[in-house]
Rosetta silent file (secondary structure, phi, psi, omega in degrees, C-alpha in Angstrom):
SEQUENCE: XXXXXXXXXXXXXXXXXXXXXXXXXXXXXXXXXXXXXXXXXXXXXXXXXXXXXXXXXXXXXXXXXXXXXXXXXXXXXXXXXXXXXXXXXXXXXXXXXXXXXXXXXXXXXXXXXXXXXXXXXXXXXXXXXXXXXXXXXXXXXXXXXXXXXXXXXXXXXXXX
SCORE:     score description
SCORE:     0.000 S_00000001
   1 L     0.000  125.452 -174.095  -25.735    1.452   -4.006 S_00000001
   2 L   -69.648  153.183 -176.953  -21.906    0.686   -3.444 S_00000001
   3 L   -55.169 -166.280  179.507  -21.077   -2.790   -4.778 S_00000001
   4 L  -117.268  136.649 -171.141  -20.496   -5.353   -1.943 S_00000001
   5 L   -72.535  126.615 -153.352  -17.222   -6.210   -0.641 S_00000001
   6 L  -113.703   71.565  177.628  -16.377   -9.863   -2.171 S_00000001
   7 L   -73.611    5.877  174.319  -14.441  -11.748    0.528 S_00000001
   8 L   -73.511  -61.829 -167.868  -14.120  -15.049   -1.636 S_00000001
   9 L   -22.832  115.289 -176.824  -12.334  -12.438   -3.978 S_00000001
  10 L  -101.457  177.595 -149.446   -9.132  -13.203   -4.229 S_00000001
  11 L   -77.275  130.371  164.290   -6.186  -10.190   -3.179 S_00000001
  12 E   -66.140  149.044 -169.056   -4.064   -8.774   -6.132 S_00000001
  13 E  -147.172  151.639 -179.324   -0.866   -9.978   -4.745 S_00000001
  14 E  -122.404   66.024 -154.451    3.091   -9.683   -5.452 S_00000001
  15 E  -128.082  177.448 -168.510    5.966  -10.849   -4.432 S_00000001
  16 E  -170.279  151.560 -145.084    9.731  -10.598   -4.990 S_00000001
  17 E  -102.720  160.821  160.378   12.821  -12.075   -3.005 S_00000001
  18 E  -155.414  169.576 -154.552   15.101   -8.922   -2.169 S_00000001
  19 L   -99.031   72.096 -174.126   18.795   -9.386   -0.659 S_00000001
  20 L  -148.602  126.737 -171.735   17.837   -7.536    2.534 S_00000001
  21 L   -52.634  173.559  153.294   17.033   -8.712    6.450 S_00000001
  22 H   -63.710  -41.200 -177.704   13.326   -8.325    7.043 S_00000001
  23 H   -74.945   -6.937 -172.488   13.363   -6.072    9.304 S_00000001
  24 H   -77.331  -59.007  154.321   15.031   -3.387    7.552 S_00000001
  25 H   -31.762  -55.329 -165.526   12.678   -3.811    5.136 S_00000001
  26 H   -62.265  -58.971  177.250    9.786   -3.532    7.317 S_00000001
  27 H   -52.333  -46.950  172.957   11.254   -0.010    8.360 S_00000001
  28 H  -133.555   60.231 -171.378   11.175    0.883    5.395 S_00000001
  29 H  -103.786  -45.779  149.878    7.847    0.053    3.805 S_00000001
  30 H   -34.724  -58.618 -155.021    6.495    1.164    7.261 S_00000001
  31 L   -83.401   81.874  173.957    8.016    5.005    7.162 S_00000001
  32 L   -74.190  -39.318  179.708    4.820    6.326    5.561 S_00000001
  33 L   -24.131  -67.348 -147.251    6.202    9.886    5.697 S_00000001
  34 L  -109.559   40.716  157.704    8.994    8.665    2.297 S_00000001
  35 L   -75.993   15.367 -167.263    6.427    5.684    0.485 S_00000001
  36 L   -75.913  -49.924 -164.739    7.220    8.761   -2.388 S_00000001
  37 L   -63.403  -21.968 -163.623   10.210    7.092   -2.708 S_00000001
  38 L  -119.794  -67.223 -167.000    8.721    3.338   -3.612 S_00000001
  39 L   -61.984  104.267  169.538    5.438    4.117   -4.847 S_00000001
  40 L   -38.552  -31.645 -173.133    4.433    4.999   -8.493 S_00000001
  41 L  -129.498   -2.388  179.430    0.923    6.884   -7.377 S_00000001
  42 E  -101.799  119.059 -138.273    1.477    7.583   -3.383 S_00000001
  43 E  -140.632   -6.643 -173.051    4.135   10.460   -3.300 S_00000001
  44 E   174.596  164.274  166.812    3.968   10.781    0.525 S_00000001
  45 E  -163.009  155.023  168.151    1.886   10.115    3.858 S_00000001
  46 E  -126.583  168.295 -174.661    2.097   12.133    7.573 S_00000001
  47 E   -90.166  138.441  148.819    0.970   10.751   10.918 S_00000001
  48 L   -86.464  145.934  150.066   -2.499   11.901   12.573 S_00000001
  49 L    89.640  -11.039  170.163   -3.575   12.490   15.565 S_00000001
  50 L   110.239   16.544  155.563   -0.118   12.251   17.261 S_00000001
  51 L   -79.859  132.945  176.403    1.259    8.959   16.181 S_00000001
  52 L   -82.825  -26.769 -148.200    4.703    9.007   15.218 S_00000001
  53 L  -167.766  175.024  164.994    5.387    5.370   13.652 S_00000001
  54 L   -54.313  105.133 -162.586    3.784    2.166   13.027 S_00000001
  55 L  -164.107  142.684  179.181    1.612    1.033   15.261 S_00000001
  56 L   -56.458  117.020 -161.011   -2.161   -0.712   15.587 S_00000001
  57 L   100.304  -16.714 -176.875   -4.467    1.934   15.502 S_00000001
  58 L  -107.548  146.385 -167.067   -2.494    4.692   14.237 S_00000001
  59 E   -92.164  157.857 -156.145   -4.069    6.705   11.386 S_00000001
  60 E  -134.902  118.040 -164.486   -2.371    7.993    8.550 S_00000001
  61 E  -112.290   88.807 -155.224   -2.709   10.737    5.831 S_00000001
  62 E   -79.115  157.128  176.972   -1.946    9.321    2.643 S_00000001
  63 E  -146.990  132.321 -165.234   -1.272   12.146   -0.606 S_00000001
  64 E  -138.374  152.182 -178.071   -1.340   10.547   -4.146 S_00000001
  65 L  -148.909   97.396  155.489   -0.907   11.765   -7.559 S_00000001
  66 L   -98.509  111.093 -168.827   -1.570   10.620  -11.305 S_00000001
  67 L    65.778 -133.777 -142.826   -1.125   12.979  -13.905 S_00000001
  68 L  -128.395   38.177  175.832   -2.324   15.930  -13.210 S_00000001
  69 L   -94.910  150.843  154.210   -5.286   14.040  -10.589 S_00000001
  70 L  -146.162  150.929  165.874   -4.104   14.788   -6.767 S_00000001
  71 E  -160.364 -157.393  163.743   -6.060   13.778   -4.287 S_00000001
  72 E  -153.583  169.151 -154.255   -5.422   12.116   -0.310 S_00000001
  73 L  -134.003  175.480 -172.819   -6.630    9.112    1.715 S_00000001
  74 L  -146.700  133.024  178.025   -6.847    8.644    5.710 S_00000001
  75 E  -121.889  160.161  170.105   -5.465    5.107    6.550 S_00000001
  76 E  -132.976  110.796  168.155   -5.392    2.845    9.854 S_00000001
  77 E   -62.068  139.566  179.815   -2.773    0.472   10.581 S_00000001
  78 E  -140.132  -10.785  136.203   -3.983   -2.404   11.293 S_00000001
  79 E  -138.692  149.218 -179.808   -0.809   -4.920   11.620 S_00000001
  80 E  -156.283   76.066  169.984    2.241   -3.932   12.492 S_00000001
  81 E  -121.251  102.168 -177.147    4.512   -6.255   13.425 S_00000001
  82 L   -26.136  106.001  176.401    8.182   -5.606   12.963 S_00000001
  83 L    94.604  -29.522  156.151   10.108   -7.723   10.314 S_00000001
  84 L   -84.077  -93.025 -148.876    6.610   -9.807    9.461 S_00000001
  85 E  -106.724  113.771  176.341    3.983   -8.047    8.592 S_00000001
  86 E  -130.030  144.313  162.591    2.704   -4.309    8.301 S_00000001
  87 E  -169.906  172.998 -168.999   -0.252   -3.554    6.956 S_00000001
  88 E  -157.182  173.505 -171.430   -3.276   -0.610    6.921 S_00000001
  89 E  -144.566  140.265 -174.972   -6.839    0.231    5.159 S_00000001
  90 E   -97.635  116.950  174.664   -7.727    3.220    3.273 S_00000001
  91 L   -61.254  -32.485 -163.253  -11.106    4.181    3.830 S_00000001
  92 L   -85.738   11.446  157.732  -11.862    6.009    1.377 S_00000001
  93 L  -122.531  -12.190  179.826  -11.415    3.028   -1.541 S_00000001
  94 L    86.268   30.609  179.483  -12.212   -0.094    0.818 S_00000001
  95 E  -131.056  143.188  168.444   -8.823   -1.352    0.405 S_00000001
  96 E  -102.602  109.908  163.064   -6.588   -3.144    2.896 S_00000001
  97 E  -103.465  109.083 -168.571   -2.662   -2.839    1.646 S_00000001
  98 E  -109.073  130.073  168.291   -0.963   -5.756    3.236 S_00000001
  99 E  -103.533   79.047 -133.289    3.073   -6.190    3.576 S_00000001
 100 E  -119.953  141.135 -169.391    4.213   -9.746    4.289 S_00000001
 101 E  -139.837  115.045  176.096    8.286  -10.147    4.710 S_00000001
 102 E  -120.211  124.108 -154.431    9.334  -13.688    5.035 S_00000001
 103 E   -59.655  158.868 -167.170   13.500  -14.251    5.902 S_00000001
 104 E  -161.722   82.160  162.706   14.504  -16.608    2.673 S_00000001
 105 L    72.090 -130.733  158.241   18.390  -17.455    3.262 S_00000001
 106 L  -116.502   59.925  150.124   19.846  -14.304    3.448 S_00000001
 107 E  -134.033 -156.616  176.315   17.277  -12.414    2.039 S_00000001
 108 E  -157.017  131.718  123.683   13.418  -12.019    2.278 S_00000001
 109 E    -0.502   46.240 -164.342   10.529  -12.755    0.612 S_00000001
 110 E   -92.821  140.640  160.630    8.247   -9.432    0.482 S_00000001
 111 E  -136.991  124.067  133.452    4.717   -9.557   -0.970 S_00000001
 112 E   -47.124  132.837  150.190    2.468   -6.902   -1.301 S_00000001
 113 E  -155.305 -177.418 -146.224   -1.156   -7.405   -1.622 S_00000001
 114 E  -139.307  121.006 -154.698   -4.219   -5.217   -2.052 S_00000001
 115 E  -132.863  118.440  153.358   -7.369   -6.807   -0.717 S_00000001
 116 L   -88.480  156.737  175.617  -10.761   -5.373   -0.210 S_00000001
 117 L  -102.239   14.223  149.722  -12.123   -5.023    3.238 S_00000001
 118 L  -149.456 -169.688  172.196  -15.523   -3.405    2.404 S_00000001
 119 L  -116.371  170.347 -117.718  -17.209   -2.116   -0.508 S_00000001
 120 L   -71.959   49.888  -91.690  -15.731    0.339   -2.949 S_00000001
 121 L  -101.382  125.301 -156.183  -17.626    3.537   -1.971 S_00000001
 122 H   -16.047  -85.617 -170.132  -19.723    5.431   -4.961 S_00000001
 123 H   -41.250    2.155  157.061  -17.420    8.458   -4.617 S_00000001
 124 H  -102.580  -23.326  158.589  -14.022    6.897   -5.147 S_00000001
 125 H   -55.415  -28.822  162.134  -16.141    4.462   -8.112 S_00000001
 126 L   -97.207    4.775  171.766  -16.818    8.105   -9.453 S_00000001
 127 H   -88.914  -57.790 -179.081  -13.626    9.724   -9.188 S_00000001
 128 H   -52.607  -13.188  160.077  -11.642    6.780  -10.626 S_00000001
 129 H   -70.972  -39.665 -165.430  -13.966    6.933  -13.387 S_00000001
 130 H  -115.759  -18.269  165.616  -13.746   10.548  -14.292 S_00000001
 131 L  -110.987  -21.718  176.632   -9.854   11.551  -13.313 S_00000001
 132 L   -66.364  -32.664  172.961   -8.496    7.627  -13.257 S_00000001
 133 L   102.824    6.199  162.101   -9.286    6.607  -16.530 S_00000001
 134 H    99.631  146.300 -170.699  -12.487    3.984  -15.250 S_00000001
 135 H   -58.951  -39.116 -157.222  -11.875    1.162  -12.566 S_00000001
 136 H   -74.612  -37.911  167.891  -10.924   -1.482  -14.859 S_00000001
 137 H   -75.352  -36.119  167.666   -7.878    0.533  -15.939 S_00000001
 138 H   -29.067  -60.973 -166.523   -7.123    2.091  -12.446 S_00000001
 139 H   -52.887  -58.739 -173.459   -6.920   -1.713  -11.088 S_00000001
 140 H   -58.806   36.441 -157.204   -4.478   -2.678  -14.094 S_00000001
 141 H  -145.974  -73.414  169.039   -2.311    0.389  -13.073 S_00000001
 142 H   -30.841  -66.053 -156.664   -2.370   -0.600   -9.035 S_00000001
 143 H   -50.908  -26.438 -171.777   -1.685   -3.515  -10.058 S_00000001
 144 H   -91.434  -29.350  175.906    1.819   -2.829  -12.005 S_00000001
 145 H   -30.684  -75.972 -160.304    2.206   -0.157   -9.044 S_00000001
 146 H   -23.318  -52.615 -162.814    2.697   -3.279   -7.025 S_00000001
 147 H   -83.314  -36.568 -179.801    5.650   -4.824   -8.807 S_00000001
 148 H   -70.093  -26.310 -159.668    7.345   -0.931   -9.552 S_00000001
 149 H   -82.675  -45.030 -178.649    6.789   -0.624   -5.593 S_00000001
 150 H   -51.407  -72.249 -158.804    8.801   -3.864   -4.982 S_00000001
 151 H   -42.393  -64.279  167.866   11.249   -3.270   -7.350 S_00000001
 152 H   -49.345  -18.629  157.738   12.095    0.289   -6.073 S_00000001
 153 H   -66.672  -55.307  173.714   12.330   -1.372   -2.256 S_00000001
 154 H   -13.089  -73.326 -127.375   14.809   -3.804   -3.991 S_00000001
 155 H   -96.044  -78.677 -174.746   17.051   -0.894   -5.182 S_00000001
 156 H   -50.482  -15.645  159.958   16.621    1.554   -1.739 S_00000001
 157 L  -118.682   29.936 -179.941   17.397   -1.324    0.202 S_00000001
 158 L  -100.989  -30.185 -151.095   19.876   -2.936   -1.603 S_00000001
 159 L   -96.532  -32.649 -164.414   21.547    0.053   -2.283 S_00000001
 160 L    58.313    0.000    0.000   21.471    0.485    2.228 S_00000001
């Protein structure tokens, strides 16, 4: 029986000031096609179903890789509001990845955080067991993701 989704639980969360408007940002932490570029374990995503961009409702085909694991995820945006907020839920772990960009002088404020919105479902508790290396390390490994995925926004949008 999958565990139960813990909404007291609170969200792994991140955040880091970066010398960039928000919205710029937003594009591109939105622009699932090149998250390859920011993300330690997501190497790429394409749009389904005939959405082009960022948008409430539009699904997403995420492709991820550790070691010599590959696998993909189907996502839903579920905010998307330019220069705040983007954010989308992977079904097939029960996780909501949220993107919060708040203007800070002339930079912004981004936090990542990683929340769930249901619960974990057996088959990604048995994959992450048997190609991940077991949940508890998986999580500590998301978790540093977080801070490498900031840092590498830093540097592609810093860099313009």
């Amino acid at each position: 029986m999958p565990e139960p989704a813990d909404p007291a639980r609170s969200p792994d969360s991140v955040s880091l000031r970066i010398a960039a408007p928000a919205a710029r940002l937003y594009d591109i932490v939105s622009d699932v096609t090149q998250m390859g570029r920011l993300s330690p374990e997501c190497v790429g995503g394409r749009w389904l179903g005939g959405a082009t961009g960022p948008a409430v409702g539009a699904r997403f085909k995420g492709t991820n890789k550790r070691g010599f694991a590959r696998w993909s995820t189907t996502n839903e945006v579920v905010a998307a509001e330019p220069g705040r907020v983007f954010a989308f839920e992977t079904q097939q772990s029960g996780m909501r990845w949220t993107y919060r960009f708040e203007p800070d002088g002339d930079g912004t404020v981004v936090t990542e955080e990683r929340t769930a919105f249901k619960a974990r479902p057996a088959i990604a508790k048995l994959f992450t067991g048997l190609l991940l290396g077991g949940l508890d390390s998986h999580e500590d490994e998301l978790r540093e993701g977080m801070r490498a995925t900031l840092e590498r926004l830093r540097v592609v949008a810093e860099a313009g």
